[in-house]
Every structure is written in structure tokens, then in C-alpha cells.
C-alpha positions in Angstrom: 36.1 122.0 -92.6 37.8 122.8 -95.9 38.5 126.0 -97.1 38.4 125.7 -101.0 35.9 127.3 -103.2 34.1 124.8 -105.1 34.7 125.3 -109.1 32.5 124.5 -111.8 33.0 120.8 -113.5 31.2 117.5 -114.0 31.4 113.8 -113.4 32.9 113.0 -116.8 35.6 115.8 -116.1 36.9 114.5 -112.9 37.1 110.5 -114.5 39.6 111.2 -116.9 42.0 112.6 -114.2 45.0 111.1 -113.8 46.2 108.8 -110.9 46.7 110.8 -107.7 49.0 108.2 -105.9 49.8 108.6 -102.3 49.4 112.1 -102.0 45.9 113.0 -100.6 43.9 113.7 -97.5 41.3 111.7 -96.1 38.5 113.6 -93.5 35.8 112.0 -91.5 33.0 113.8 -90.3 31.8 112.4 -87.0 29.8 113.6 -84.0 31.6 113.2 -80.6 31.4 110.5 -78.9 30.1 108.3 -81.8 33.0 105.9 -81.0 35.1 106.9 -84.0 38.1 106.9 -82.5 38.8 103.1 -83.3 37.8 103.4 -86.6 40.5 106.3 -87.6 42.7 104.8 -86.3 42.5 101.3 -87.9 42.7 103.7 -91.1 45.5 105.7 -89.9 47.6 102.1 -88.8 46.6 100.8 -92.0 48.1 103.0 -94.7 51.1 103.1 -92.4 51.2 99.5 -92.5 51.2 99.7 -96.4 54.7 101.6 -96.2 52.8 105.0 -97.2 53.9 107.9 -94.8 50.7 109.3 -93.1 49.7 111.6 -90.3 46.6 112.0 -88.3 44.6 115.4 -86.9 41.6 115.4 -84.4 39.7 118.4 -84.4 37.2 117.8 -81.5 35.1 120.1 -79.7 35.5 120.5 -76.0 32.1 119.4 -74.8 32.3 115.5 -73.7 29.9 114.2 -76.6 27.1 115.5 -79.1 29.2 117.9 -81.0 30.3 117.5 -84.7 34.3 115.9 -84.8 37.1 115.9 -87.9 39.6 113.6 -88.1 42.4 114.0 -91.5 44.8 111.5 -92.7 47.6 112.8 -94.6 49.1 110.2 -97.3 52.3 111.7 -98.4 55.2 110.1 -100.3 57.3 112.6 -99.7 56.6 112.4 -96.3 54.8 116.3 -95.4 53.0 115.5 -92.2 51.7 119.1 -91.9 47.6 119.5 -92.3 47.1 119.8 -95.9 44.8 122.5 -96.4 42.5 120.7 -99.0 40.4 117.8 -98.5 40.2 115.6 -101.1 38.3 112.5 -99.7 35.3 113.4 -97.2 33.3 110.5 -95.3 30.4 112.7 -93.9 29.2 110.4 -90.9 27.3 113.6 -89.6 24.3 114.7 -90.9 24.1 118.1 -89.5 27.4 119.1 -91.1 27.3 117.1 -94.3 26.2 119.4 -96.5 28.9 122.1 -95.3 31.7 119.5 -95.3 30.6 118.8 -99.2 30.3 122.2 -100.3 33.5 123.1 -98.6 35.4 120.5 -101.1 37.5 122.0 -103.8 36.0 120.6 -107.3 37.4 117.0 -108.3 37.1 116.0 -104.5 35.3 112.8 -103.3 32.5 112.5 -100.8 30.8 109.6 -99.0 27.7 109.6 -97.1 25.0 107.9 -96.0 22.7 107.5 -98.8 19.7 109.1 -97.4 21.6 112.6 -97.4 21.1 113.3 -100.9 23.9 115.0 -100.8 24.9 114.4 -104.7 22.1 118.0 -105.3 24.4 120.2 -104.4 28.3 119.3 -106.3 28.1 118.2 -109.8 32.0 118.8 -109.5 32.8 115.8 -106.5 32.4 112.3 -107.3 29.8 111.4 -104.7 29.6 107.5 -103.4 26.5 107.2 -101.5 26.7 104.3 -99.0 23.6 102.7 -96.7 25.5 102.7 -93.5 22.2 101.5 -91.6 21.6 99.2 -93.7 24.9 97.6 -94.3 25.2 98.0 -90.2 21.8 96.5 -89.2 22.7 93.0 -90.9 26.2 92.9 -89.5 25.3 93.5 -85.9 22.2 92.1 -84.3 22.5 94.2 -81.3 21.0 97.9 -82.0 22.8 98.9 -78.8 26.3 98.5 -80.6 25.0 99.4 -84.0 26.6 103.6 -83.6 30.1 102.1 -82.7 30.3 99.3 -85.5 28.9 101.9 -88.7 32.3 103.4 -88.0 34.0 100.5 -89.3 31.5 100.6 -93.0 33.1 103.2 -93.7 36.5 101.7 -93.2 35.9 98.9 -95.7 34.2 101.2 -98.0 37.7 104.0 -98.2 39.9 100.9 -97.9 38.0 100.0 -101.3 37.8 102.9 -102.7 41.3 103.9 -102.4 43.0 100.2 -102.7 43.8 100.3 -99.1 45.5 96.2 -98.4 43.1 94.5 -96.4 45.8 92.4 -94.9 46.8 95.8 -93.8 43.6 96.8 -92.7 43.1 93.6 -90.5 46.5 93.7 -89.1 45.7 97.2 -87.6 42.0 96.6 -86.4 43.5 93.4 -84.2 45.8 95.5 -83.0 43.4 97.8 -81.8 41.2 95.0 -80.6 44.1 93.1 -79.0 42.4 92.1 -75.7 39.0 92.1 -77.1 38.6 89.0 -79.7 34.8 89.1 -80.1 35.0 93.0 -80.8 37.7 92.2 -83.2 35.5 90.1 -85.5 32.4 92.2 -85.0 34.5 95.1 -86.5 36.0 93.1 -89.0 32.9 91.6 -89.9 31.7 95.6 -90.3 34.9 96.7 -92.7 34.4 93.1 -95.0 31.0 94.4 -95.6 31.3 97.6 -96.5 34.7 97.1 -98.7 31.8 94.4 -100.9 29.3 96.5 -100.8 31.7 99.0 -102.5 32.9 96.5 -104.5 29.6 95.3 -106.3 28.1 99.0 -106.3 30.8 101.9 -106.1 32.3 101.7 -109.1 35.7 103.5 -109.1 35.4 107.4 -110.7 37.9 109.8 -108.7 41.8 109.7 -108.9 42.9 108.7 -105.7 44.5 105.6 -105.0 47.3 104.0 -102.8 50.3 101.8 -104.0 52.9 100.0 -101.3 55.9 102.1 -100.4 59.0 101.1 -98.0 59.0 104.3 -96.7 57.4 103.5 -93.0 59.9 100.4 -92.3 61.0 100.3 -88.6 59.3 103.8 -87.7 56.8 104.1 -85.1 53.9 105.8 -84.6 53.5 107.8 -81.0 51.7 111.0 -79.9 53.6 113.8 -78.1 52.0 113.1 -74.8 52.9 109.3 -74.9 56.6 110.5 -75.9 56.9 112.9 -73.5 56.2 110.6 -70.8 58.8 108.3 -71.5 60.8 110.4 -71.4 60.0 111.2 -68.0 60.7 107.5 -66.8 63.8 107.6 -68.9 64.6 110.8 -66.8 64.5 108.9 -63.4 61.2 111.3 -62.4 60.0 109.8 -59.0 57.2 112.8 -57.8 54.4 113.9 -60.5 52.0 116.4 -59.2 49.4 117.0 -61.4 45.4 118.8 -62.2 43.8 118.0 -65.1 43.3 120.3 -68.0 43.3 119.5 -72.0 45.6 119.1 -73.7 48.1 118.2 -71.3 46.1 115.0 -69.2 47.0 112.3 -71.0 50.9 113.2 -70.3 50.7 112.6 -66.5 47.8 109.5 -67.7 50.4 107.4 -69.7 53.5 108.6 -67.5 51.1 106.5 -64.5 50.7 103.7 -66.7 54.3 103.4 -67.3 55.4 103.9 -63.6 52.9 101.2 -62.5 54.3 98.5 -65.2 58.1 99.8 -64.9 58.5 101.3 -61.1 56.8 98.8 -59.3 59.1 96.1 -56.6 58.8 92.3 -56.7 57.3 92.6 -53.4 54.5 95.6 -54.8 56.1 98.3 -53.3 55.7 101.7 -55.4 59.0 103.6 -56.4 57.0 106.7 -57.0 54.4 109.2 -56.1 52.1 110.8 -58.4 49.5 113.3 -56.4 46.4 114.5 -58.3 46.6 118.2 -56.7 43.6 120.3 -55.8 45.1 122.9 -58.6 47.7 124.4 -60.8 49.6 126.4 -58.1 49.5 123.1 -55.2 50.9 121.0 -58.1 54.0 123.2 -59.2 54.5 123.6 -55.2 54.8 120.1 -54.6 56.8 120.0 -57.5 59.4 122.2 -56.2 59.3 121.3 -52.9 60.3 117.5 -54.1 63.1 119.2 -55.9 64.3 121.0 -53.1 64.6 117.8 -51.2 65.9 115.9 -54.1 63.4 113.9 -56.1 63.4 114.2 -59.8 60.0 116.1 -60.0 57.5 117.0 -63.1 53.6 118.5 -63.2 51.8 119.0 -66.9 49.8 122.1 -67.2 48.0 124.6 -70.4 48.1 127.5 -70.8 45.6 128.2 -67.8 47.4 125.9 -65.3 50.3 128.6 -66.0 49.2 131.7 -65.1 48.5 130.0 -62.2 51.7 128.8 -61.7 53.7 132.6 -61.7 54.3 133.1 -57.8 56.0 129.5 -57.5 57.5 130.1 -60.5 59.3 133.4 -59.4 59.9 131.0 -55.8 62.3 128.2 -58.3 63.9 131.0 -59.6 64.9 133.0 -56.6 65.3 130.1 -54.6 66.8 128.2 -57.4 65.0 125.2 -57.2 64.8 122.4 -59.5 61.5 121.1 -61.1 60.1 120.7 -64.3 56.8 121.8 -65.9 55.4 120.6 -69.1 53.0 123.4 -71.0 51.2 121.6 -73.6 49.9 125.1 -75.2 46.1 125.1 -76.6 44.4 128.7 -77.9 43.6 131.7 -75.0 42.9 133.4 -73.5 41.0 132.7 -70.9 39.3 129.2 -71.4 40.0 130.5 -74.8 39.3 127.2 -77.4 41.0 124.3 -75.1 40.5 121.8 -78.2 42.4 124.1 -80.6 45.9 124.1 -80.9 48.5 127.5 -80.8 52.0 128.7 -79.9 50.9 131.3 -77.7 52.9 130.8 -74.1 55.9 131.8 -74.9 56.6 135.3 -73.5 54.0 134.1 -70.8 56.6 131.5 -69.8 59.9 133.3 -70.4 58.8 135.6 -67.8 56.7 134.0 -65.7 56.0 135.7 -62.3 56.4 139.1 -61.1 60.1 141.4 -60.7 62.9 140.2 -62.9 62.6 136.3 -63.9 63.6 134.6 -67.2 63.3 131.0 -67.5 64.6 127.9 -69.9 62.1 126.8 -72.4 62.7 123.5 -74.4 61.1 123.6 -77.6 60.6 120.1 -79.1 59.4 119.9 -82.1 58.6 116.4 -83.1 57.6 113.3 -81.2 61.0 112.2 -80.7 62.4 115.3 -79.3 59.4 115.6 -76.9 61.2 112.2 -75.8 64.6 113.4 -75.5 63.5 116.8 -74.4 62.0 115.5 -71.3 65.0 113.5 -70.3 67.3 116.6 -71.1 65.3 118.8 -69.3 65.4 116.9 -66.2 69.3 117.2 -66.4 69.1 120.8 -66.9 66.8 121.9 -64.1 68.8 119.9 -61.7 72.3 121.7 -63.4 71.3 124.9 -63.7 69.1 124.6 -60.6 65.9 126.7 -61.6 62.4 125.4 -63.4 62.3 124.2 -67.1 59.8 124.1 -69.2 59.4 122.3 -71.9 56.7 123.6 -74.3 54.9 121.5 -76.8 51.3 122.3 -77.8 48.2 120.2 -78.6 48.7 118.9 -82.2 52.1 117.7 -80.8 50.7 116.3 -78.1 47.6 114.9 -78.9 47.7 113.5 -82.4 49.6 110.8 -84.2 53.0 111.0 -85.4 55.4 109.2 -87.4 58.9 108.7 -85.7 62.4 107.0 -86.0 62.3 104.3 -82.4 63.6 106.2 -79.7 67.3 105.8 -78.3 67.6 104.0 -75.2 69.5 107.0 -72.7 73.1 105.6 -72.3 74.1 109.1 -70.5 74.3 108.8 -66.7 71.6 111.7 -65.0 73.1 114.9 -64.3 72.3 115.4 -60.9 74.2 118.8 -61.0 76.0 120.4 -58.3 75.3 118.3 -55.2 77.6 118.3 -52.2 77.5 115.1 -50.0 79.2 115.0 -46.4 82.5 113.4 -47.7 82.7 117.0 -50.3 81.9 119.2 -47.2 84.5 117.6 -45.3 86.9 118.8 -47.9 86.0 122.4 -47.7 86.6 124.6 -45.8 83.3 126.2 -45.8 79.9 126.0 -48.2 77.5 129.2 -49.2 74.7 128.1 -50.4 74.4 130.8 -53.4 77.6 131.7 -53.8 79.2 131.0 -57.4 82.6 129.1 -57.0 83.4 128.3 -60.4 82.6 130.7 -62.6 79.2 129.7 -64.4 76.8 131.4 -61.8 76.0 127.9 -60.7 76.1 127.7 -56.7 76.6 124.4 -54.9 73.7 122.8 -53.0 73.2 120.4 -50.7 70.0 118.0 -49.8 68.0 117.8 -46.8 69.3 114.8 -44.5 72.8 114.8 -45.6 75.0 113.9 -42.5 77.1 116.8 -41.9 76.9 120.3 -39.7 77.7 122.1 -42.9 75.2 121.2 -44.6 72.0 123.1 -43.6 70.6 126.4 -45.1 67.5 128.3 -45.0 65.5 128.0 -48.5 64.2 131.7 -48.7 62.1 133.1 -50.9 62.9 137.1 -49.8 66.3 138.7 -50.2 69.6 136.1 -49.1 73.4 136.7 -49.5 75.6 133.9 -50.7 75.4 132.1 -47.5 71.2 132.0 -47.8 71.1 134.5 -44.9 68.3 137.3 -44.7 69.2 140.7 -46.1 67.7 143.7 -47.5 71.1 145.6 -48.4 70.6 146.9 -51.7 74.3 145.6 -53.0 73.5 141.8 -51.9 70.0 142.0 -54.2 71.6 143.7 -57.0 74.4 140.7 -56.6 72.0 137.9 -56.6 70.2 139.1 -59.6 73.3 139.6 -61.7 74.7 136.1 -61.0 71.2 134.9 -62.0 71.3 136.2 -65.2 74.5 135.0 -66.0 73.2 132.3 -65.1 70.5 131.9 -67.6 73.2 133.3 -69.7 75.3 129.9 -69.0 72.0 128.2 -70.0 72.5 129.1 -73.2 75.6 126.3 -73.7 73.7 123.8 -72.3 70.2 124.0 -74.0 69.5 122.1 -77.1 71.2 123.5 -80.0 68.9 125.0 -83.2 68.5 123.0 -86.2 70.0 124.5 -89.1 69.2 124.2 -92.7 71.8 126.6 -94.6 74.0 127.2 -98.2 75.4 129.7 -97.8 73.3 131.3 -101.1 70.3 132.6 -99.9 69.9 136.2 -98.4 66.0 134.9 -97.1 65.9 133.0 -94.0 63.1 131.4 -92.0 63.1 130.8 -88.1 60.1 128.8 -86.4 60.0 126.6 -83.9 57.7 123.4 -82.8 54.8 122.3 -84.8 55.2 124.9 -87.5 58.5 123.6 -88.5 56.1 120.5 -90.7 54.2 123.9 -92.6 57.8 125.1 -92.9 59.5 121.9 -94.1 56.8 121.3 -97.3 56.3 125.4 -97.3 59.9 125.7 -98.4 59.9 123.2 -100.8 56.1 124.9 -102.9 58.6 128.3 -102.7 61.2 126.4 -104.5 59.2 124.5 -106.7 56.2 127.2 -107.9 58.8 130.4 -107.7 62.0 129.5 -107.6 62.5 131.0 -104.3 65.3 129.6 -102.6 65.6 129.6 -98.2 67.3 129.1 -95.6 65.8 127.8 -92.1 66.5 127.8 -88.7 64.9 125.8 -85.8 65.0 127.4 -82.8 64.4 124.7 -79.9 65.6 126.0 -76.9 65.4 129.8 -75.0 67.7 131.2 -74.0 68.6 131.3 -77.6 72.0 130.1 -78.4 75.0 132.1 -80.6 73.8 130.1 -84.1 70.3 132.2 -83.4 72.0 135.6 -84.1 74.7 134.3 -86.3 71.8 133.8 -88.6 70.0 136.6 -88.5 73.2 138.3 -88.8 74.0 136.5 -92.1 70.8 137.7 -94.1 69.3 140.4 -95.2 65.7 139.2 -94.3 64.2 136.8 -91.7 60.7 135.6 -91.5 59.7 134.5 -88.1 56.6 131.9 -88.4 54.7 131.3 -85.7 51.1 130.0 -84.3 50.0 133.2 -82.4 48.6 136.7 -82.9 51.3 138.8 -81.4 54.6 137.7 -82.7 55.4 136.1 -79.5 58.6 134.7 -80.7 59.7 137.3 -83.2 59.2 139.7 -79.6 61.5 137.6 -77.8 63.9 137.8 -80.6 63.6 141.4 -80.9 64.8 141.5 -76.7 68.3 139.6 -77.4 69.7 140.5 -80.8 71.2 143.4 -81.6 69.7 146.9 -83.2 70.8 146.2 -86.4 69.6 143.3 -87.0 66.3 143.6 -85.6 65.4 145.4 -88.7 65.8 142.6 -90.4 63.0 140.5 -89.2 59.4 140.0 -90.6 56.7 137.9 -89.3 54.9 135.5 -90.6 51.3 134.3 -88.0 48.4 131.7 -88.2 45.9 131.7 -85.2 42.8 130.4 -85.9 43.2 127.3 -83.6 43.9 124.8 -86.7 47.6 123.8 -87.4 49.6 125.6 -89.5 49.5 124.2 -93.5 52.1 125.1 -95.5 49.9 126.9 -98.5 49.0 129.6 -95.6 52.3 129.7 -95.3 53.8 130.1 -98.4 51.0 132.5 -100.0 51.6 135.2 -96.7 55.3 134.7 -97.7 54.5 135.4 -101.7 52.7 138.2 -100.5 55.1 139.9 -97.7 58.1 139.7 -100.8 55.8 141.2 -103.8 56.4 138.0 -105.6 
């Protein structure tokens, strides 16, 4: 899956290479379903373990087995955990694509492969370590049945050789993956021991790349989005989850029900919560806000599919302002589109979800932690500013393996918003359901059972007036929809302020948002490095977009908007809510072919785009 053009060399060149230390990628070639999940893992846990910053991608295809699989490991010092765009280190496990995974190694790369794939013929310019996985795996494991599952770990012990990779590391992380399963554990074990001495005695050592102990990885975790954003969820207080299944967003509402069962569950067995595998996308978002309505703390998970799906309940939260939110765990469209394949590419779909005038709040997170605390903080906001959130991730978020600082245990009471109980409504003299009182286009609300003859309204979905009574006349609409957009223009104090990297010197900026911030993060640092090129950044994780958004277009003369999409989406939404003159400011920078963003992409459209 690489994209480098092999260059002519030989063996003898590539020895006399220096060290490459902690700073390479590592990709295994697998078919689906071959059971080498375990194995990356243990690899993935391992150079962790050793200190070394690291990073894992899946690339799978979205048939259930049978078709070829890549998993990269990042090692990176200096801690870049975007995909690197070379692969220097190939284990070709599959034989129908090992000959294209070795050709598309750039030259001084390192393959390994089953010995009967001859696949040393075609590069004189990658060191080649032929290994007999069968073999090796036939006199470890007696039973033939197990035999697929167990190669994986060979070629554990024969990288962890290869590349010094601590074995005391190595078994730490396979028990841990075998926790509950001690046979399995020494079975594997047994597998990695022999192929780290069958490298030993016949791989002699003749590419660069080698590992050394850092202290870089010390009380960090490692998490995937999905995991993250569902503790956030219990963390949030969420009590109804309404859900359908559809990748990349399953395994959100999947963890959230093993944490509910462990955490939400009485002495005496009695379930806290209800979580309610829908029939489809537009039941789930419905039962979703119709918890809200009554006053649960209510979430679904959704693509980019389950979205378009949910537009006419959508448009319902936001007329009816009703509380509710909706995870969007964006993969590539449209249509079934590539539902393995990661993108940025729901944005305008989302910010305008339904039909007639609608805007909605977006949270942006863009890192495993933040898809923790966005999930808490969007629960907070959907029940202030009583209208859906969204909080928008995507699958390489989601799905893979991340590095993170442990998460803060929430010390802030839940913002329940503006709830009136029957001792408030004694107080008043009267309530209107959607009329704004103080100021912020924020009504008062009240929920269902709450002991009072003030109390009830009409939920409606068609025109209201402030007191939630029926009306067509044309001034009552046209006041309804102006309070609402000041009241997405209130959201804009309460969403999660952009991250901002700025001197003060440079006249270039760069805005992105999510997953492409790890391509922007090493991207900047190759522009000042290689050119000289010095940037500023901005992080956009929230939309509405808050005042520090146009203050910083405002202060440069150019701004490159990067993004994982064909159209622009977030450079277009940018273009709606600055001013004229700044619009001409901004450029765009795009990757869309399904694999996350890499910096070098990056940085060479950039080179190109300023004639450098």
C-alpha cells in the first residue's frame, strides 16, 4: 500500500546506512479474518511499553473475511502519530498482495515473507528476510485448526528481533491481551519465542531500523475514539441509547453497553438505563428526542448514511427545540461510498441538516481525549441550548489506536439547562414555552409529570408562538426563526473554543480541524525544517465558529484550509460567516482518497499552492 517509487540500489548500499532509531513504520499485510488482530496489537502495546511513542492504522476491507488487510505502526520520537506515507518495514502475510506490497517499498526498505514467495527477484534495493512461517508454526502448534491464528505471532518474534523490540515488553503486552485466556497466552508466546530464535540464528541484521527505550509513553494511555467517546457518555449521565448499526460508528454504542452494564447496574440487578437497537437511523434519532423531550440524557451513533436519514427529525429538535445528541463517526460517500475508509465529509451535511432554515452545533474533537470530553460537553450543551448536537469524529479517530494523557474525572455538576420545576412556576406569574426571557434566545422548559397547572405545552412540530400555541401568522414564524438564530448565535460562547498556535510573525495561516490536525502538526514542522517556511495554525473544534475563527483570518494575508473531503466542505462553511474581505484570503488545501491525511501530502500541495 505504499506509494514510493522504488530506486535503483543494492544490498551492500543499504548496510552501511546509518541507525534509523525510533523513527519508522511498520506494515503487515494480512488477509481478513486471519486473526491478526491480536498479533498487531501485542506489537503496537509493545513498543509503547518500551517508552517509544507509536500509533496504529487498520485499513480493512468491508467484506467480513477473505480480503487483503494493512495494519501501520508508527514509531516516532517526536511523537507524529499521523500515517507516514512511506513504509519502511513490510511483513507480507498475504500472498496475493506480496509482491505489490514489495514493489511499492521506496529503496532501502525491509520486507519479510514467507520464504516460499521468492519475493527477493524482484528488489535488489530492500533487504529481504525470508521467514518459514509454516514451518516455524507447524512445530509450535500441534493443532492445524489453530495453526492460521498462531503464524501471526512468528512474525511478532521475528520484527521484535529484527528491530530490538524488549521481549519483557513483548510478553507484558501479549498477557495482557490474553488476560482471561492462560493456555492461549503460552501458545502465543510459545509462537513469538520461536520466531524471535529463528531470527536470531538465521536473519542476520542488514537494514537500519532499530528501537532504543525512551520515557516518552510514561503514564499515557492508549484508547480508540469510539471507546473514548463512550465514556464520555457515562461521564455525561446518558440514561437512553438508541441505536442501528453501521461502521464505523458500532463499536461506540458496543463499549458504551459494556460500561453501562458494569457501572449502571443496582445491587439488587436493576438496570439504570435503556439502550434500544432501533429498526433504523430515523426510529433511533426519534427515540432519542423523544427521551429528551421527556428528560433523559439521550445519545444514538450514526455515519454518514444513518444521517441523511436522520434530516426530518433533525429539522423536528430544531423547531421544537429538543435536546439529544448524535454521534457521526464520518467514513467516505456517497452512497455506501467506502464504509472502511476514513474522510471529513459530513460537515455541510450536518450544519444543515433537514429541509427550510436549520443550522446545528457540531463539536469537533480531535484527538482521543477530546472525543471524551466532547461527549460530556455536548450533553451539557444540547440540554442548554435545547436543540441536537453533534459531535463529529470520523473513522481513523474512532477506530484505531491512540496515544493519550488519562482522562480527567468530570468534577463539573451537569448542566441540565433551563428547567422549571413546580416550586419556579409558583414564582411566576406565567411560563411560554418559547418565549426568550433573558436575553440569549434560550426559552424555559418544563418536563412531562412536573406537578403544577402551569406546566403543560404542546410539543409542535408546525408553526407555534411563544406560548407553543398553533399559528400560521406570518410575524409569529418570522419571530421564531430570528430568535433561533440568535440562538445558535449564543452557541457560539458556549462551544469549545479553537486551539491556537500563533506569533504574531507569520502572514501564512493554517485552519483544520479533527484528524488532519496530526498531518498538520508534523506538516508544519517539514515547512519549517526543509523551507524555512514559518505558520501559524488554528484548530477549529466547534461550529458555530467562535470570534478567534475570524480574528485569524483577519490577521493574515493567506489561510490554507486543510481538510479530508473533495469539496472544501469546511473552507464553504467558512466562506458563509466571514466577511467579504477576508474570504479572499482563503485557499484550500484537500485529500480524499479514503486513507488519512500524511503530512508529506500535505506539505508538497502547500509547496506547490505558494510557488516555493
Amino acid at each position: 500500500m505504499g506509494n514510493a517509487e522504488p530506486t535503483p540500489g543494492t544490498k551492500d548500499d543499504l548496510s552501511a546506512r546509518k541507525p534509523v532509531i525510533n523513527d519508522f513504520s511498520i506494515q503487515v499485510a494480512t488477509v481478513n479474518g486471519s486473526g491478526s488482530q491480536s498479533a498487531n496489537s501485542v506489537l503496537l502495546r509493545s513498543i509503547f511499553g518500551m517508552g517509544i511513542p507509536v500509533s496504529g492504522k487498520n485499513l480493512f476491507p468491508s467484506n467480513i473475511a477473505g480480503l487483503p488487510t494493512w495494519y501501520t505502526i508508527r514509531a516516532s520520537k517526536d511523537g507524529y502519530v499521523a500515517r507516514k506515507k512511506e513504509i519502511d518495514i513490510v511483513v507480507a502475510m498475504n500472498g496475493e498482495t506480496a509482491k505489490e506490497d514489495i514493489l511499492s517499498l521506496p529503496a532501502g526498505a525491509v520486507a519479510i515473507y514467507e520464504t516460499s514467495l521468492d519475493l527477493q527477484q524482484y528488489r535488489s534495493d530492500v533487504v529481504c528476510y525470508p521467514v518459514p512461517f509454516d514451518k516455524l508454526t507447524a512445530a509450535v502448534c500441534p493443532e492445524a485448526k489453530l495453526r492460521k491464528l498462531v503464524k501471526n505471532m512468528i512474525y511478532v518474534g521475528v520484527v521484535a528481533k529484527i528491530i530490538s523490540l524488549d521481549m519483557k515488553a513483548v510478553e507484558t503486552a501479549l498477557r495482557r491481551q490474553f488476560a482471561k485466556k492462560q493456555k492461549a497466552a503460552d501458545l502465543n508466546w510459545a509462537a513469538v519465542e520461536a520466531g524471535y530464535n529463528y531470527a536470531a540464528e538465521s536473519l542476520p541484521k542488514q537494514d537500519p531500523f532499530v528501537l532504543e527505550r525512551m520515557h516518552a509513553t510514561e503514564g499515557k494511555i492508549i484508547i480508540d475514539g469510539n471507546a473514548a467517546a463512550a465514556l464520555g457518555a457515562l461521564f455525561a449521565g446518558v440514561t437512553v441509547v438508541t441505536w442501528y448499526p453501521i461502521t464505523p460508528s458500532s463499536s461506540v454504542v458496543e463499549q458504551l453497553i459494556d460500561y453501562l452494564k458494569r457501572y449502571r447496574v443496582e445491587p439488587d440487578g436493576k438496570a439504570t438505563f435503556a439502550v434500544v437497537q432501533a429498526e433504523d437511523e430515523l426510529a433511533a434519532v426519534g427515540m432519542v428526542l423523544g427521551a429528551g423531550w421527556a428528560g433523559a440524557r439521550s445519545m444514538t451513533a450514526t455515519s454518514g448514511p444513518g444521517i441523511s436519514l436522520m434530516a426530518e427529525f433533525a429539522g423536528l429538535g430544531y423547531f421544537a427545540e429538543l435536546p439529544g445528541v448524535i454521534f457521526d463517526i464520518q467514513r467516505v460517500g456517497p452512497s455506501t461510498g467506502l464504509p472502511t475508509r476514513t474522510a471529513q465529509s459530513d460537515l455541510l451535511s450536518i450544519a444543515y441538516l433537514s429541509h427550510g432554515d436549520t443550522k446545528h452545533v457540531m463539536l469537533l474533537p480531535g484527538s482521543v481525549k477530546e472525543c471524551y470530553e466532547f461527549a460530556i460537553a455536548a450533553f451539557d450543551l444540547t440540554e442548554r441550548l435545547q436543540t441536537p448536537v453533534f459531535v463529529v469524529s470520523d473513522l481513523d479517530l474512532g477506530m484505531n489506536n491512540w496515544m493519550s494523557e488519562p482522562f480527567e474525572y468530570p468534577e463539573k455538576p451537569l448542566d441540565r439547562g433551563k428547567v422549571l420545576n413546580a416550586e419556579d412556576l409558583t414564582r411566576l406569574d406565567g411560563f411560554a414555552r418559547y418565549k426568550d426571557v433573558d436575553g440569549d434566545a434560550i426559552p424555559y422548559r418544563t418536563l412531562p409529570g412536573t406537578d403544577h397547572p402551569k406546566a403543560s405545552y404542546f410539543t409542535r412540530g408546525s408553526g407555534h408562538n411563544e406560548k407553543a400555541l398553533y399559528t400560521e401568522r406570518p410575524d409569529d414564524y418570522q419571530n421564531l426563526m430570528e430568535r433561533l438564530n440568535r440562538k445558535f448565535e449564543t452557541a457560539r460562547t458556549l462551544v469549545p473554543h479553537p486551539i491556537v498556535v500563533q506569533d504574531g510573525k507569520s502572514k501564512i495561516g493554517i485552519i483544520a480541524f479533527g484528524t488532519s490536525d496530526f498531518a498538520v502538526i508534523e506538516g508544519r514542522d517539514q515547512l519549517r525544517k526543509e523551507y524555512g517556511v514559518e505558520t501559524d495554525y488554528l484548530r477549529v473544534r466547534a461550529f458555530p465558529f467562535t470570534r478567534e475563527v475570524h480574528d485569524f483570518v483577519a490577521s493574515h494575508d493567506r489561510v490554507y484550509i486543510v481538510e479530508q473531503n473533495r469539496d472544501a466542505q469546511l473552507l464553504s462553511l467558512l466562506k458563509l460567516d466571514l466577511p467579504a474581505e477576508d474570504i479572499v484570503k482563503l485557499r484550500s488545501i484537500r485529500h480524499f482518497n479514503g486513507l488519512p491525511m500524511d503530512a508529506l501530502s500535505l506539505t508538497d500541495e502547500f509547496v506547490l499552492q505558494e510557488g516555493i
